[in-house]
C-alpha positions as CSV (number, residue, x, y, z in Angstrom):
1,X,200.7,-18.7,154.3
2,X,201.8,-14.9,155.1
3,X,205.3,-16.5,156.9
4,X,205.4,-19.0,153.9
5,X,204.8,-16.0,150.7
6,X,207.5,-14.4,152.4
7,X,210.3,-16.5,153.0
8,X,209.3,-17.6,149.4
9,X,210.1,-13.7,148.6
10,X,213.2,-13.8,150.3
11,X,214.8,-16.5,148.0
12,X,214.4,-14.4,145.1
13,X,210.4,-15.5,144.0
14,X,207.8,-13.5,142.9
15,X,204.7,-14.2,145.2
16,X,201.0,-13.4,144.9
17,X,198.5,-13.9,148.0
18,X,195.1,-13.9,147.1
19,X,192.4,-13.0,150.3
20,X,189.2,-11.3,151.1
21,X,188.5,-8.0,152.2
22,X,186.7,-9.7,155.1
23,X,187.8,-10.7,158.5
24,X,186.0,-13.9,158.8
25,X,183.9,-14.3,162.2
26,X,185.1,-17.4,163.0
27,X,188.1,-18.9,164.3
28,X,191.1,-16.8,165.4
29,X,189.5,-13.9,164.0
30,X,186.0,-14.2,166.2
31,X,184.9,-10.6,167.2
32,X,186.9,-9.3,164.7
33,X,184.1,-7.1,162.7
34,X,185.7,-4.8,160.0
35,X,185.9,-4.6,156.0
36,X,189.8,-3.9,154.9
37,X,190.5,-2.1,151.4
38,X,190.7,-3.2,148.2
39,X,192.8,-3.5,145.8
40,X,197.1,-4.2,145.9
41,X,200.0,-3.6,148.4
42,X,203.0,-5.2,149.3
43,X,204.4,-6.9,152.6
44,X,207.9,-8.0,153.2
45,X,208.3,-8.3,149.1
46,X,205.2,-10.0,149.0
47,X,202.1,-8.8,146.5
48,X,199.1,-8.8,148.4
49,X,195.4,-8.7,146.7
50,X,192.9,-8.0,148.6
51,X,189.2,-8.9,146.7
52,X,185.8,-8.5,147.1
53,X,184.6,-11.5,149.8
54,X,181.5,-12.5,148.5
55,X,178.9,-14.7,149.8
56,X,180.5,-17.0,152.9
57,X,180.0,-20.9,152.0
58,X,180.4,-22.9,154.7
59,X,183.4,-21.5,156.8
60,X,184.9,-18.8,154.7
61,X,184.4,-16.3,151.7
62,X,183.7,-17.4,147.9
63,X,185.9,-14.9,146.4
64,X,184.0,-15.0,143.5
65,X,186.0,-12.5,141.2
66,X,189.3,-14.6,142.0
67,X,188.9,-16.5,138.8
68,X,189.2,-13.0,137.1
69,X,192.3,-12.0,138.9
70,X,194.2,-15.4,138.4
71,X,193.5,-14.9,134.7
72,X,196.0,-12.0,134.8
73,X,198.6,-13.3,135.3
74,X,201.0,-16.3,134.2
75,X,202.2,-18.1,137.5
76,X,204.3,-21.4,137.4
77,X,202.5,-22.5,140.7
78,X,198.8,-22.7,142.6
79,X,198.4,-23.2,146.4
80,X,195.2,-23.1,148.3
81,X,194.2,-24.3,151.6
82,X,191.0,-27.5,152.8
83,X,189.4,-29.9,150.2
84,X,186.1,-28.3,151.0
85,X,186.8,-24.7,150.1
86,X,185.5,-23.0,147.0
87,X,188.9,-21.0,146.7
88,X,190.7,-24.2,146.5
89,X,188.5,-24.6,143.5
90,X,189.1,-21.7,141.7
91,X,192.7,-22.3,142.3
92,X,192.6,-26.0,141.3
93,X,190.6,-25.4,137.6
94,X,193.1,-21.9,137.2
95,X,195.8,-24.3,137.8
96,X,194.4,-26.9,134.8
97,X,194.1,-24.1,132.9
98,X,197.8,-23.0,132.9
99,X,199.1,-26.2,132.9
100,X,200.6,-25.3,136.0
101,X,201.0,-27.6,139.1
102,X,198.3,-27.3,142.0
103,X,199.6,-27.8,145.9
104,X,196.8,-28.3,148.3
105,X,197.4,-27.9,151.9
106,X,194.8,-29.5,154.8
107,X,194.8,-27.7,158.1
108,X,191.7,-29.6,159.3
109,X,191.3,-33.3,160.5
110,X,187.4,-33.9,160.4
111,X,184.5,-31.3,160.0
112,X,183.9,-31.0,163.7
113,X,181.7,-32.8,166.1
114,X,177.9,-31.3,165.3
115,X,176.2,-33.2,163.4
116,X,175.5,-30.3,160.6
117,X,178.7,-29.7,160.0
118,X,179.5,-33.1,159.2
119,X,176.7,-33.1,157.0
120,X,177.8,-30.4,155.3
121,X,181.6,-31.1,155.5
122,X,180.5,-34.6,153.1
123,X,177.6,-32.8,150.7
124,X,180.2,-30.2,149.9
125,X,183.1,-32.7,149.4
126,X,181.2,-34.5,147.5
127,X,180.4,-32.0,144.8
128,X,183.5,-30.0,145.1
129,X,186.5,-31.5,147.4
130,X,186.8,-34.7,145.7
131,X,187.4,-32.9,142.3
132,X,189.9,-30.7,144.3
133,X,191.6,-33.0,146.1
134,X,192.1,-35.1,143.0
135,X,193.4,-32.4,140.7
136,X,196.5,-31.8,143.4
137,X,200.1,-32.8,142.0
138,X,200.8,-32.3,146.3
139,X,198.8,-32.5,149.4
140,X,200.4,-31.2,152.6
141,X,199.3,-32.1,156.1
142,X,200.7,-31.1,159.2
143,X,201.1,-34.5,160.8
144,X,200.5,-38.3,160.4
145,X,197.0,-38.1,161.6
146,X,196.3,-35.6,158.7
147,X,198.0,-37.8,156.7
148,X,195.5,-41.0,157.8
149,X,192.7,-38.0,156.9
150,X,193.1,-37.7,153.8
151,X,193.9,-41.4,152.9
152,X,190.7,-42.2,154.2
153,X,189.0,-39.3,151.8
154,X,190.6,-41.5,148.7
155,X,193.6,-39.2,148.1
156,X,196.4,-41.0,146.4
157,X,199.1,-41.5,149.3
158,X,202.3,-40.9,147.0
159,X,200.7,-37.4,146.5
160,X,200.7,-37.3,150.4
161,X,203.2,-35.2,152.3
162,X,203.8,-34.7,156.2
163,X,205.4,-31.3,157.0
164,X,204.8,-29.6,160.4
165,X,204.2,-26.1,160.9
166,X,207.5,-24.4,161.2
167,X,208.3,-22.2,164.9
168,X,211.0,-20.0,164.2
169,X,213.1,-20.2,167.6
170,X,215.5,-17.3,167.2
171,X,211.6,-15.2,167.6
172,X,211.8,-16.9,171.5
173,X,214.5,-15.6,174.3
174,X,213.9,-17.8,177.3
175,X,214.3,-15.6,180.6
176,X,215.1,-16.7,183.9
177,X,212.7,-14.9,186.8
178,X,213.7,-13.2,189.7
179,X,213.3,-15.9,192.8
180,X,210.6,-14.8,195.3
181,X,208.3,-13.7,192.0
182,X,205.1,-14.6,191.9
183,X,204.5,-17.9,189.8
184,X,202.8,-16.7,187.0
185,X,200.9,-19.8,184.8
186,X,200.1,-18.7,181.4
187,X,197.0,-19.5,178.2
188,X,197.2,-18.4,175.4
189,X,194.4,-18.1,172.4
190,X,190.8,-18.2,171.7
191,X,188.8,-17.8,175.4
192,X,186.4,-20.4,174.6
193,X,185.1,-23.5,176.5
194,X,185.8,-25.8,174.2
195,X,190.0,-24.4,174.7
196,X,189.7,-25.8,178.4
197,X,189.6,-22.2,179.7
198,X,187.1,-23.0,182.7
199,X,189.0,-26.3,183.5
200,X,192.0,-24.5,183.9
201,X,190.4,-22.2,185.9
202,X,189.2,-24.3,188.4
203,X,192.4,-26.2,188.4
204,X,194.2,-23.0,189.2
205,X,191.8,-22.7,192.2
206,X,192.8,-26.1,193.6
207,X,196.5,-25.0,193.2
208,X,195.6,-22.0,195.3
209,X,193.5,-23.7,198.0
210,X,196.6,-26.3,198.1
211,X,199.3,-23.9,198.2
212,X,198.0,-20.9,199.9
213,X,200.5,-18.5,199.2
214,X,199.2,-15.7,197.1
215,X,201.8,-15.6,194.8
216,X,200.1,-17.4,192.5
217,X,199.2,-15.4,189.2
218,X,197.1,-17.3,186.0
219,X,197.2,-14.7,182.4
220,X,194.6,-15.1,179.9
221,X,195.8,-14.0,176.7
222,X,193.0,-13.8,174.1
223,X,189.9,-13.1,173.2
224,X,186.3,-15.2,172.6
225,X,183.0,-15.8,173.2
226,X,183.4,-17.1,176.9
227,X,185.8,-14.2,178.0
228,X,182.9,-12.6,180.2
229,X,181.6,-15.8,181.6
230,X,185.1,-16.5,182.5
231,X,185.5,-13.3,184.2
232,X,182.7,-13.3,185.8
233,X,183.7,-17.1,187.5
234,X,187.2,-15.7,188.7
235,X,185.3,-13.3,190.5
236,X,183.1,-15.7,192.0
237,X,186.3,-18.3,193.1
238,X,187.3,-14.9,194.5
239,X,190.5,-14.7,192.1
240,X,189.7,-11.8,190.7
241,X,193.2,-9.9,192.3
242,X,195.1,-13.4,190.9
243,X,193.7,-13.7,187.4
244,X,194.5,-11.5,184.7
245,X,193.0,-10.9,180.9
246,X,195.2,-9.2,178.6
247,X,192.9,-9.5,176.1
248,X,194.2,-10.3,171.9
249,X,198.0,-10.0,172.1
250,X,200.0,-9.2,168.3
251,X,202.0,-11.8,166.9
252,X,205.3,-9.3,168.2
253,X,204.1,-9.7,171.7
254,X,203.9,-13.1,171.9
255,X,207.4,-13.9,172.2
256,X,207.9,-11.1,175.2
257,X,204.4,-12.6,177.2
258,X,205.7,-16.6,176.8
259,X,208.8,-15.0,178.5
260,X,207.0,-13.6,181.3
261,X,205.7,-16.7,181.9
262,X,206.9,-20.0,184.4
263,X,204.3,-22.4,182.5
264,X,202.3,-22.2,179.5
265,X,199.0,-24.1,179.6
266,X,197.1,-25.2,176.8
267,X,194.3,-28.0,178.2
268,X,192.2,-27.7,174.3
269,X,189.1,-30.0,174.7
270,X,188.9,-30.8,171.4
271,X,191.3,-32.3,168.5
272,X,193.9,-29.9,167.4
273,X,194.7,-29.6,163.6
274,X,198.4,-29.2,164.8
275,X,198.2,-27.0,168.1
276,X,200.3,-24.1,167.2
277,X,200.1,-22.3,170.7
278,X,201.8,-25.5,172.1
């Protein structure tokens, strides 16, 4: 939504993003523990309001004084983000209010794979997400089998639209390494089983033990709750001189690490809203 608001800007529209003064503690965020300011500042022509979190329910903040804010103002048009989130609700009945249409986007395919959270996932779209998903003039998904999602919540599938997220190419410079280099294999993200980390692992350990050169060099970029425990089992294949942790990386170095890089692995476990890394 921040790339969005401001290529949005760009073209000549006045944007407004609405979020919390909290890092959530899930997510890309984990580990992330600090309160940002209130109140209003810009970003690349962008007005950014930052409000008061309020109690988390279910995966992220209520917001509960966004109502207020979004009384303001006039605005001609209302985005939020996932059926189930109370912020999409606010925005949704804001929306009714100023006869104003209402664009719902769904990152998310399912509600996960424990059984709470699916319980949880239907009780809350029950009472709220239905209402929300049915008051959108647009839903946007990321790819068919978001698409197959939502149909099979009831939305209406003329109201359905695919659009994947968008990668900026002229942000990547592909480099060709010096011969002799090491070969350098590459993740990138959350440090957490469920990301394949320790599969890859030992996968780069049978490469080794294969090809017993010593040139061979495996980056973790990221941060998570398995970071340790993955250290720790580096040191135990006795890899600890061939794997590195570079620990969270800025959306600026990104580009410049991919580069450094002859193959990026991403072995996820688990079903990928989209898969931005890859």
């Amino acid at each position: 939504e921040a790339f969005l608001s401001a290529e949005l800007a760009a073209r000549g529209h006045e944007v407004t993003l609405f979020t919390s003064n909290r890092m959530p503690l899930w997510g890309g965020a984990k580990g992330i523990h600090k309160r940002l300011p209130l109140g209003e500042s810009q970003w690349r022509g962008v007005r950014i309001v930052r409000v008061p979190a309020g109690p988390t329910v279910s995966f992220v903040p209520s917001l509960p004084s966004l109502p207020r804010h979004l009384r303001k103002r006039d605005y001609d048009l209302f985005l939020s983000h996932e059926v189930f989130s109370i912020v999409a609700w606010h925005t949704a009945r804001a929306a009714r209010r100023a006869n104003a249409p209402f664009v719902l986007v769904q990152h998310g395919y399912s509600a996960g794979r424990r059984p709470l959270l699916k319980l949880l996932f239907q009780l809350e779209f029950q009472t709220l997400g239905k209402r929300v998903m049915q008051a959108a003039d647009a839903l946007v998904t990321l790819t068919g089998t978001g698409a197959e999602f939502l149909d099979g919540l009831g939305a209406q599938s003329d109201r359905v639209h695919v659009i994947p997220t968008g990668v900026d190419c002229q942000l990547f410079d592909p480099r060709t390494l010096a011969a002799g280099a090491d070969t350098r294999f590459g993740f990138l993200g959350r440090v957490e089983r469920d990301k394949g980390v320790f599969l890859l692992l030992e996968a780069f350990r049978e490469a080794c033990a294969k090809h017993a050169t010593g040139h061979q060099r495996l980056v973790f970029a990221g941060e998570g709750d398995d970071l340790e425990a993955l250290r720790e089992l580096a040191r135990a294949f006795g890899l600890a001189e061939q794997v590195e942790f570079t620990g969270r990386l800025t959306h600026a170095q990104v580009p410049g690490y991919l580069a450094g890089l002859d193959a990026l692995v991403a072995p996820t476990l688990i079903t990928e809203p989209f898969g931005i890394v890859a």
